[in-house]
C-alpha positions in Angstrom: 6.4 -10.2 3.7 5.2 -10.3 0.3 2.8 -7.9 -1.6 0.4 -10.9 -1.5 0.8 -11.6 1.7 0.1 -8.2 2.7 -2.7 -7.9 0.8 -4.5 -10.8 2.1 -3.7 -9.3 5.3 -5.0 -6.3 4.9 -8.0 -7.6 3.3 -8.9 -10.0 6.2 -8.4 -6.9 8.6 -11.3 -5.0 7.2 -13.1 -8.7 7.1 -13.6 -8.8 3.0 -13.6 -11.6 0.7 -11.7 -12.0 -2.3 -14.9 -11.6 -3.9 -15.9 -8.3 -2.4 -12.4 -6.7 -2.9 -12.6 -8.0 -6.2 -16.3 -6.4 -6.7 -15.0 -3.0 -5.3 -12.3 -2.1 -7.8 -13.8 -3.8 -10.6 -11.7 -6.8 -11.2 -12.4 -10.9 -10.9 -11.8 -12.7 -7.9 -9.5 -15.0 -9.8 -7.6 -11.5 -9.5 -7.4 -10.7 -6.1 -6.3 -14.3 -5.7 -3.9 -14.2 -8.4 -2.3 -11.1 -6.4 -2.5 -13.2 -3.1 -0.5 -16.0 -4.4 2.0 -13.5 -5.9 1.1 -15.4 -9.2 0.4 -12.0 -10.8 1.3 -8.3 -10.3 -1.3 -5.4 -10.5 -0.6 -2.2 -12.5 -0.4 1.5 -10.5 -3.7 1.9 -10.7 -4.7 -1.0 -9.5 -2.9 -0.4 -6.1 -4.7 2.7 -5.6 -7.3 1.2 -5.9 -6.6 -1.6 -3.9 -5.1 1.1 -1.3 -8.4 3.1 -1.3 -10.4 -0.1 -0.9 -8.8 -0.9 2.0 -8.0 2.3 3.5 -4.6 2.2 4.0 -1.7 3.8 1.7 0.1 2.8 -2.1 3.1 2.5 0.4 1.5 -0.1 3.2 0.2 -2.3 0.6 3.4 -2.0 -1.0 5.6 -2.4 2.1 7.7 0.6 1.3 8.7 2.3 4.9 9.1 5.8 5.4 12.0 7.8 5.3 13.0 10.4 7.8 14.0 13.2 6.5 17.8 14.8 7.3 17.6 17.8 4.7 17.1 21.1 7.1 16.0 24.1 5.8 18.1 27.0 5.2 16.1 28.8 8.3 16.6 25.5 10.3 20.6 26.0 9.3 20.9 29.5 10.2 19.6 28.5 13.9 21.6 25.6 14.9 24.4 27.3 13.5 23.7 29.8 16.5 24.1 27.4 18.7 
């Protein structure tokens, strides 16, 4: 999925228009619809602002998934090492 097509998505989920995303972070519609055709790319802040818009994260919109963690602590360490 693209960024586009996950921001439309997520835009259509909280039932907005292109015009009253566009309206809520201070940009044109031709904007938002320039992002949705993945004809242009919005800056950092943009995405935040995009993100807060919509309620969701900088890493939904940007379809980055999250990473489990394998580093243990040196406690953590210590107590498997006891078993």
């Amino acid at each position: 999925m693209t960024f586009g097509e996950r921001l439309k998505f997520f835009r259509e989920n909280k039932q907005l228009t292109q015009e009253q995303l566009a309206e809520m972070i201070g940009v044109a519609k031709s904007t938002i619809t320039g992002y949705e055709k993945n004809n242009r790319e919005p800056d950092v802040l943009k995405i935040k602002k995009l993100a807060y818009a919509l309620d969701i994260t900088g890493d939904d919109l940007l379809g980055i998934e999250p990473q489990k963690s394998t580093d243990f602590s040196r406690e953590d360490l210590e107590v498997l090492s006891n078993y």
